[in-house]
BAKESE-247379 format. One line per field, with one value per residue: residue number from 1; x, y, z of N, C-alpha, C in turn. Coordinates in steps of 0.05 Angstrom, whole numbers, always signed. Example, Ala and Ser with C-alpha at 12.3 -4.5 7.8 and 13.67 -1.06 7.14 Angstrom:
% residues 2
num = c(1  2)
n.xx = c(+264  +257)
n.yy = c(-114  -45)
n.zz = c(+156  +142)
ca.xx = c(+246  +273)
ca.yy = c(-90  -21)
ca.zz = c(+156  +143)
c.xx = c(+264  +258)
c.yy = c(-66  +1)
c.zz = c(+156  +157)
% end
This chain:
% residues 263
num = c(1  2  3  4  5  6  7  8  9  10  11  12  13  14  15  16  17  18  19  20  21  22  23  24  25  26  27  28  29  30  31  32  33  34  35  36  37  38  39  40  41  42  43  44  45  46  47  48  49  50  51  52  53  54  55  56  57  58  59  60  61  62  63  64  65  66  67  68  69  70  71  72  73  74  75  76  77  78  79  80  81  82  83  84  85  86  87  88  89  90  91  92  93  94  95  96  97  98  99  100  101  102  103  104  105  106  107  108  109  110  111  112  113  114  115  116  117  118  119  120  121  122  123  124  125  126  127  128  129  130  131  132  133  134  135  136  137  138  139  140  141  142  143  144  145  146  147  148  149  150  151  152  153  154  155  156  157  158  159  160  161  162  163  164  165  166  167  168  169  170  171  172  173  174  175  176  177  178  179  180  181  182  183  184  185  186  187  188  189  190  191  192  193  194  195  196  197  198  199  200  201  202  203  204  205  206  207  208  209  210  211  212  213  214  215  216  217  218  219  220  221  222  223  224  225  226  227  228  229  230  231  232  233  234  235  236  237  238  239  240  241  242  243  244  245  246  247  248  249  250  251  252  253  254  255  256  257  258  259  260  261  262  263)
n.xx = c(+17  +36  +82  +50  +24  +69  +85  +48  +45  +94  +93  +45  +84  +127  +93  +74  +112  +137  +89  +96  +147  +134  +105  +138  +166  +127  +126  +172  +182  +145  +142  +167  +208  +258  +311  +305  +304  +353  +366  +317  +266  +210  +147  +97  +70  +47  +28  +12  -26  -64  -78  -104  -147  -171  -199  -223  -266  -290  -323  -286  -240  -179  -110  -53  +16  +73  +138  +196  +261  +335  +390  +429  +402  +373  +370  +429  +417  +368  +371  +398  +374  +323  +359  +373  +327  +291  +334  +388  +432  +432  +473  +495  +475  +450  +406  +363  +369  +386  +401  +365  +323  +314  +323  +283  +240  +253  +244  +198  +169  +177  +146  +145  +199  +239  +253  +233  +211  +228  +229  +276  +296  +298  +266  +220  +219  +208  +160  +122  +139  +110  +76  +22  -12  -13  -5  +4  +27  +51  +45  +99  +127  +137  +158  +208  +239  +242  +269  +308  +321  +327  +374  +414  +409  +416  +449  +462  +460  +419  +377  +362  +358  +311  +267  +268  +246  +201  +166  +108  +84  +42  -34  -46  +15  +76  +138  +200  +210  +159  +126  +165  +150  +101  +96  +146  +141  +188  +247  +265  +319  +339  +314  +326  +356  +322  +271  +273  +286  +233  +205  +228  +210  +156  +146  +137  +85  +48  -3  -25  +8  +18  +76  +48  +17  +40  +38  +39  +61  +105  +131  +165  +188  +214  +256  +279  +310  +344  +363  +402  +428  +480  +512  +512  +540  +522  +504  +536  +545  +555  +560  +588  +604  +565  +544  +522  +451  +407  +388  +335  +259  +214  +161  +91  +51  +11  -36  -102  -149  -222  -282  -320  -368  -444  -479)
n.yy = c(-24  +22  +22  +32  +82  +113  +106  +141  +189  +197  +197  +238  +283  +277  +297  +348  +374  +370  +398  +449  +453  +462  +502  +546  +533  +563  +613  +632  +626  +659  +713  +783  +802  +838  +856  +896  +944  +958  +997  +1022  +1062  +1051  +1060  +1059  +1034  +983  +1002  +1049  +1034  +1013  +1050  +1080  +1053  +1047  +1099  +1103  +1060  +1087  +1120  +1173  +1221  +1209  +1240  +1232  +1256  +1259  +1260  +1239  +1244  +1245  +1207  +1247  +1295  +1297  +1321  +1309  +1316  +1298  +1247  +1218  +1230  +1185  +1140  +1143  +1147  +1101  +1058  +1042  +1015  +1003  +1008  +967  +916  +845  +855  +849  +860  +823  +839  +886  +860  +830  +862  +907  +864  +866  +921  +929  +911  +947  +1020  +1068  +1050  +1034  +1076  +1056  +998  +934  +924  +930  +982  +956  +919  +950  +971  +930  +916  +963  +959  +919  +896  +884  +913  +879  +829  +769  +722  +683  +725  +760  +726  +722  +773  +774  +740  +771  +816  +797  +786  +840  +864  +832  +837  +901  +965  +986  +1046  +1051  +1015  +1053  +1110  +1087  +1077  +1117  +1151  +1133  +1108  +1123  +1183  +1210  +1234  +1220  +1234  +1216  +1193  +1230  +1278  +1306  +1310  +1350  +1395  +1398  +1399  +1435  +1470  +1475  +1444  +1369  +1382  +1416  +1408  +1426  +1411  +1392  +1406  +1354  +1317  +1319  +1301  +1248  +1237  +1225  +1188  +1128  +1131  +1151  +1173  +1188  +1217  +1275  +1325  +1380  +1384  +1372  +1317  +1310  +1265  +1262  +1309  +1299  +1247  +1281  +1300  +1266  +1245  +1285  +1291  +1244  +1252  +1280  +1241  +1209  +1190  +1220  +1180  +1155  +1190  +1175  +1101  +1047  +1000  +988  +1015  +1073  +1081  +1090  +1154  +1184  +1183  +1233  +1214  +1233  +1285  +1325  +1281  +1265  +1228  +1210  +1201  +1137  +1130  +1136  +1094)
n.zz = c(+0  +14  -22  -59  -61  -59  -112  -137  -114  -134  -191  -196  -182  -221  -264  -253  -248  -309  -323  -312  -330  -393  -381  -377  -421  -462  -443  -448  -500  -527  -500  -521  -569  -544  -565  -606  -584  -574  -618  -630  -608  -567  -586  -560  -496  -450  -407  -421  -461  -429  -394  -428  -454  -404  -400  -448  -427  -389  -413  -418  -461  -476  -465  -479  -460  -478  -495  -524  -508  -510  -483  -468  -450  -401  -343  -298  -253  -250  -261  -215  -179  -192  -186  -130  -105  -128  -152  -120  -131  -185  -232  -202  -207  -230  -254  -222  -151  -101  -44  -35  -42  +2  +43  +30  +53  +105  +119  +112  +151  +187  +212  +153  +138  +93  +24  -16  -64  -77  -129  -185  -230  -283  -274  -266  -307  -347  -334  -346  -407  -422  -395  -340  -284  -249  -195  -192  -190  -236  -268  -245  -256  -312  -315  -286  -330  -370  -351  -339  -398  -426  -385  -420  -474  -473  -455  -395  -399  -436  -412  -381  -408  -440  -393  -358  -403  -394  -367  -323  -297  -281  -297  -356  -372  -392  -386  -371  -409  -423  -366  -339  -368  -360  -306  -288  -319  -361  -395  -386  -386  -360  -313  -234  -176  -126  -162  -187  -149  -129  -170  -175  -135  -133  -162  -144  -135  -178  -193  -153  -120  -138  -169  -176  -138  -82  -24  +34  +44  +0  -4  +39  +17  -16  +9  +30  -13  -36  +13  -2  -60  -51  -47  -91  -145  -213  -271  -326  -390  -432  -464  -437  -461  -500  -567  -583  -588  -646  -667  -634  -647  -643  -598  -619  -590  -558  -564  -565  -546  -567  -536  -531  -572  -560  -544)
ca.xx = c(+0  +53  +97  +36  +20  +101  +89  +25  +63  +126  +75  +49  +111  +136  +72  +73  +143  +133  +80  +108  +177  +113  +91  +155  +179  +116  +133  +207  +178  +121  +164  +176  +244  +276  +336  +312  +302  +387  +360  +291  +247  +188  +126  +77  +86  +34  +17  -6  -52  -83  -95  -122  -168  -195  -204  -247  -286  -306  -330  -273  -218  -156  -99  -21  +20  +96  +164  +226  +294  +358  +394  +444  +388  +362  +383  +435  +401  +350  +387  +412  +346  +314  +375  +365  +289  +283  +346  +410  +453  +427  +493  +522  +465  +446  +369  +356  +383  +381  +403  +351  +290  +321  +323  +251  +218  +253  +234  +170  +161  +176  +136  +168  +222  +248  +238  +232  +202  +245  +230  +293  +291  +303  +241  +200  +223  +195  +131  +113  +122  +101  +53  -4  +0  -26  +16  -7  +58  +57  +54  +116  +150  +140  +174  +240  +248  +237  +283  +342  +330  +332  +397  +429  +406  +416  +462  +450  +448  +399  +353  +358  +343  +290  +249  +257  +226  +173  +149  +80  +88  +13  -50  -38  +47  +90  +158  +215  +210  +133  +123  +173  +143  +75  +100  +156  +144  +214  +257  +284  +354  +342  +308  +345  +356  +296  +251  +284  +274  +200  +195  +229  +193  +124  +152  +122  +50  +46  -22  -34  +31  +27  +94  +45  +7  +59  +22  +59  +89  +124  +146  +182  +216  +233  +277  +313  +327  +357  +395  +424  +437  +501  +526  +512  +553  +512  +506  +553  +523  +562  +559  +613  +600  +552  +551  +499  +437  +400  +375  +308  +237  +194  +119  +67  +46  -7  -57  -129  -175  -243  -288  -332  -401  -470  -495)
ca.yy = c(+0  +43  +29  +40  +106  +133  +111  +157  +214  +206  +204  +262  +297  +281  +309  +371  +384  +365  +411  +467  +456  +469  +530  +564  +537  +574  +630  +641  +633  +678  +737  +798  +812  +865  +873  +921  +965  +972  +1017  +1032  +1075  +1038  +1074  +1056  +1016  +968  +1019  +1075  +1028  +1004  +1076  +1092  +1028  +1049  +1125  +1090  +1047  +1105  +1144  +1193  +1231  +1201  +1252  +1226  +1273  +1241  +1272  +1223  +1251  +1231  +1208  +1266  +1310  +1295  +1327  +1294  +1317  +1271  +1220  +1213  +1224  +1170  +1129  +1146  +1138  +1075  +1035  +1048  +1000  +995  +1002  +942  +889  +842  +863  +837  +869  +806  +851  +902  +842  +820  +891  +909  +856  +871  +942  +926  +905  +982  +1037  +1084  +1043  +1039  +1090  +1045  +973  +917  +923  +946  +998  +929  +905  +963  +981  +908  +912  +987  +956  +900  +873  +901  +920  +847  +817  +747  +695  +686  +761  +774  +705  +739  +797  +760  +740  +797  +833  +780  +790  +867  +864  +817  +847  +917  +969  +999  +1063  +1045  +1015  +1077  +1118  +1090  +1082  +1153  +1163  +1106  +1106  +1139  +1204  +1231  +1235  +1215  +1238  +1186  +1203  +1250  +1314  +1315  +1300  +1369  +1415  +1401  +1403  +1464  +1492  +1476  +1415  +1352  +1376  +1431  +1413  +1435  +1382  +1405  +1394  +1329  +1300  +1319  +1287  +1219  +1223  +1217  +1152  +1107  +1130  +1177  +1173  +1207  +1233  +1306  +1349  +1398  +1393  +1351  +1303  +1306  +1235  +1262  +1326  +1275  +1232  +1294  +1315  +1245  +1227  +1305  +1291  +1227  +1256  +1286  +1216  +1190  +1199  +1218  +1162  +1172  +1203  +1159  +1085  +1037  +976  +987  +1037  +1095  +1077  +1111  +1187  +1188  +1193  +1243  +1210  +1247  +1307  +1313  +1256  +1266  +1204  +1218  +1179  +1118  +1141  +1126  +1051)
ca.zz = c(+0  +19  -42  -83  -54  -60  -139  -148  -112  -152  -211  -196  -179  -246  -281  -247  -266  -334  -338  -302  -355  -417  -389  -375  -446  -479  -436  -456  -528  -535  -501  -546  -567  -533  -579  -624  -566  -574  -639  -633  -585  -564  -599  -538  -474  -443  -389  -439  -472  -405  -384  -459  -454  -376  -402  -465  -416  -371  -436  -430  -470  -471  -475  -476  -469  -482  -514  -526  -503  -515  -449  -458  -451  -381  -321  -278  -220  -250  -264  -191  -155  -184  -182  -105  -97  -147  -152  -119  -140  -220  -249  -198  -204  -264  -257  -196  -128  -86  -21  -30  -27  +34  +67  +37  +70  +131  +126  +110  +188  +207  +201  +145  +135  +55  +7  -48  -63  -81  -161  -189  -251  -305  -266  -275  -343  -365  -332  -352  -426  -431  -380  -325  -255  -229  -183  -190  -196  -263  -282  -241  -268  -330  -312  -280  -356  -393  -344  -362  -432  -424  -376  -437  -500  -475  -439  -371  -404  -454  -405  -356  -421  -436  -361  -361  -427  -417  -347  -320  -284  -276  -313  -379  -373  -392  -392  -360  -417  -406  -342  -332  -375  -342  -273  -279  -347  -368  -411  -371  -382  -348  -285  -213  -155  -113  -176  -198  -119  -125  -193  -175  -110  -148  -187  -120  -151  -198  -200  -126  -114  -158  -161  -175  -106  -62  -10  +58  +42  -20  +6  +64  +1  -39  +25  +36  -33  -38  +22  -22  -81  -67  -51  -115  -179  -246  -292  -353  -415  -463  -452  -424  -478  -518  -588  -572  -600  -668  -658  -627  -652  -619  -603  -626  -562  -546  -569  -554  -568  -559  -523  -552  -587  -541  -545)
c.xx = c(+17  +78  +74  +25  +47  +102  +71  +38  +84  +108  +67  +64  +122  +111  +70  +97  +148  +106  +83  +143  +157  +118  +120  +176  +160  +119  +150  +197  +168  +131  +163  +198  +254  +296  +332  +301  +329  +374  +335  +286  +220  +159  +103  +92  +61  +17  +3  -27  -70  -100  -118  -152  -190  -209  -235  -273  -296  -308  -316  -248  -191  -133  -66  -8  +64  +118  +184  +244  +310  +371  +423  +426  +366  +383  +397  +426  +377  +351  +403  +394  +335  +331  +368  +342  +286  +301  +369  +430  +440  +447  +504  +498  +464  +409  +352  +373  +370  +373  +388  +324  +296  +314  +295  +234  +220  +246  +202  +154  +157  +162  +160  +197  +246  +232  +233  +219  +227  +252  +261  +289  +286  +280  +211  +192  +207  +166  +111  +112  +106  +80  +30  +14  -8  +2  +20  +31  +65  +61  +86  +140  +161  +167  +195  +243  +256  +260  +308  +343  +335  +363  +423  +436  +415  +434  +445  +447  +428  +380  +355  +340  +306  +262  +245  +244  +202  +146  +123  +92  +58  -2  -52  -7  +59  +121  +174  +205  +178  +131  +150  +171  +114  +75  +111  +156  +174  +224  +263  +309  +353  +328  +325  +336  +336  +270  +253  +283  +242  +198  +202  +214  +163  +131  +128  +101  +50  +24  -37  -14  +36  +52  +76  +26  +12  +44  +52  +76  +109  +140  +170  +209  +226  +260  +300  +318  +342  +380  +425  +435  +459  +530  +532  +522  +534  +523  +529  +533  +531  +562  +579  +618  +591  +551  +523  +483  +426  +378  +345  +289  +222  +168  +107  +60  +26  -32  -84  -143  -206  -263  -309  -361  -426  -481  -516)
c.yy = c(+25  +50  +45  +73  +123  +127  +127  +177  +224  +213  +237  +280  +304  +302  +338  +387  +393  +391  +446  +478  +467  +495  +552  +557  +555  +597  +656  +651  +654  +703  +749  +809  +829  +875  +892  +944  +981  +1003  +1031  +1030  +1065  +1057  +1079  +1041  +1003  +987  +1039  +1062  +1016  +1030  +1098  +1071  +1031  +1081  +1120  +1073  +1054  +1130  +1172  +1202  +1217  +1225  +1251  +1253  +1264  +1254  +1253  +1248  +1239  +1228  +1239  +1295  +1313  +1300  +1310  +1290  +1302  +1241  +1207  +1216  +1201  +1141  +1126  +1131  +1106  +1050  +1043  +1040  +978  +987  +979  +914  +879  +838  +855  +839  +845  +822  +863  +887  +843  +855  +901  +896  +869  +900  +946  +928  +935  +1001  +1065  +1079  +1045  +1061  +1087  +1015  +958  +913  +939  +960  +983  +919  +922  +970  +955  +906  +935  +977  +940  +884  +888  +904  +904  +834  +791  +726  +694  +709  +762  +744  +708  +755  +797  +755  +758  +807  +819  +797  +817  +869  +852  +828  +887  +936  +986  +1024  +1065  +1038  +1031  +1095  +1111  +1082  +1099  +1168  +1152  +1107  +1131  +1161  +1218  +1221  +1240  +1226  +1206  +1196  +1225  +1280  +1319  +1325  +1336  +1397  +1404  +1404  +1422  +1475  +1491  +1435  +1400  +1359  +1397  +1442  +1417  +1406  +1383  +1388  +1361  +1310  +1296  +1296  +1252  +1214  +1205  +1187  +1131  +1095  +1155  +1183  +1187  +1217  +1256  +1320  +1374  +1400  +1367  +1349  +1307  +1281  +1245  +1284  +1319  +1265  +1248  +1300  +1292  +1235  +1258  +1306  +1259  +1230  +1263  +1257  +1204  +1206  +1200  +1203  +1174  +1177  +1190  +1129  +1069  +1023  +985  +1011  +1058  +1081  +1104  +1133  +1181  +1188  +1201  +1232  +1234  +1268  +1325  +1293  +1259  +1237  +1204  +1192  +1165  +1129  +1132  +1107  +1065)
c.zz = c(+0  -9  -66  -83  -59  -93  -151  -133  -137  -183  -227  -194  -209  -277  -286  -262  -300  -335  -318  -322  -377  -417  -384  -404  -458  -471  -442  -490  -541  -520  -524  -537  -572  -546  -599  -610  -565  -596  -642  -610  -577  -568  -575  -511  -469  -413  -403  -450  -445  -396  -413  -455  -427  -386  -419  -447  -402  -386  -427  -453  -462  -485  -469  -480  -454  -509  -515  -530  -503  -489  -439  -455  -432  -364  -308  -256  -227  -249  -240  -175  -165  -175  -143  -99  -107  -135  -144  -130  -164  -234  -237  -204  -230  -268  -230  -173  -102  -51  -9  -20  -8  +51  +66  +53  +94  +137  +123  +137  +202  +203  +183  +150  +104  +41  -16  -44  -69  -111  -162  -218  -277  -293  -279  -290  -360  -360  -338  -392  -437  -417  -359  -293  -234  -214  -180  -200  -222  -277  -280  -249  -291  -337  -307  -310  -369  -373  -348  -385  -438  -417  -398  -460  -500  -450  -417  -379  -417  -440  -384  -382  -436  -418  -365  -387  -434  -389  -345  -294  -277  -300  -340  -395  -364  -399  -376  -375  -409  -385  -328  -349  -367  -311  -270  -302  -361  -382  -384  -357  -374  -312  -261  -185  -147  -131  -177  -170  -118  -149  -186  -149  -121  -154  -167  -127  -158  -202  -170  -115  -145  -145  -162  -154  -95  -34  +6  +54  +16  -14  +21  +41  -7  -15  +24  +6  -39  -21  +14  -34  -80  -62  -71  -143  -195  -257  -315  -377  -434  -450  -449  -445  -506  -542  -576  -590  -618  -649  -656  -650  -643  -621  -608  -600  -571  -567  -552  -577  -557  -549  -548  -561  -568  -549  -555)
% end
């Protein structure tokens, strides 16, 4: 009885496996491939059409409002706050800051402990284009892939440039140059530390954290990722490895899509 019960385990064991190897082969497969991200600017992201698709399904206006910049064309002082706020140690990991999980959880236990989650910028950058904001196992099993294949196919400048030209910043702002000519009336490459703390503070939730009317909790981060910043070196503007990628294409600014017609 007992052997016959340890060969319907092992059975199953092997089944499971076997079909747990399937779904993370159709996984790997059905992936879209990141390498011509080395040369090309990603036209949309998976977040802009979610927020186009909820705007449409609560019969309003959808209005993007998204510039592509080149990465020598964003403030350092931006480029070192969110470095701060986001990911500290982007340039040393290979997409995955083992150290930081470990310390989030444990700050998790404290009140106002981390000023950041455990995603690192290669995490966020994959799931802002390519997937939702579900947290369900498989989403974020997902997302461990895609952020290999990003870290592999592409350089750490390249995927800093484009986070900051892809991520959500506010109500229909996607992107660093937006996202600072609607907050201080002025380019990227010309925002001041101050601004550029407020702006990566927002990142957390951009969607209730406004630079342009700062909530007591972001006022708080813009101070401690300001008193970081002068710890942290600016990124380089040219890249270590890799050849610069081809000259920009600016998206379209502003994009109005009107809502759906009356049933």
């Amino acid at each position: 009885m007992a052997r016959r019960s340890r060969t319907a385990w092992s059975r199953w064991l092997v089944g499971a496996l076997g079909v747990g190897f399937a779904y993370l082969a159709w996984v790997y497969l059905t992936l879209p491939d990141v390498r011509v991200l080395a040369t090309t600017n990603p036209e949309t992201t998976a977040f802009i059409e979610i927020r186009r698709e909820e705007a449409h399904d609560a019969g309003k206006s959808f209005t993007l409002r998204r510039r592509w910049v080149p990465y020598s064309r964003i403030s350092n002082h931006l480029k070192r706050a969110v470095i701060v706020a986001e990911d500290s140690a982007f340039f040393e990991h290979d997409g995955l800051d083992y150290k930081q999980i470990r310390e989030s959880i444990e700050d998790s236990l404290e009140d106002g402990g981390a000023i950041r989650g455990a995603s690192t910028i290669t995490q966020q950058l994959a799931k802002n284009l390519y997937l939702s904001e579900s947290r369900n196992p498989a989403r974020k099993l997902t997302e461990l892939i895609i952020t290999r294949r990003l870290e592999t196919a592409l350089s750490k400048r390249r995927i800093f440039e484009i986070y900051l030209n892809s991520i959500e910043w506010g109500d229909g702002i996607f992107g660093c140059e937006a996202a600072a000519r609607a907050y201080f009336g002025k380019s990227a490459a010309d925002l001041g530390a101050a601004e550029a703390a407020m702006m990566a503070g927002a990142i957390i939730n951009p969607r209730v954290h406004s630079p342009a009317r700062p909530t007591r909790r972001l006022l708080r981060r813009q101070q401690i990722i300001l008193g970081r910043m002068g710890r942290t070196a600016p990124p380089a503007d040219t890249p270590a490895a890799a050849p610069a990628p081809a000259p920009a294409t600016a998206a379209p600014s502003p994009e109005t899509v009107p809502p759906p017609p009356p049933s």
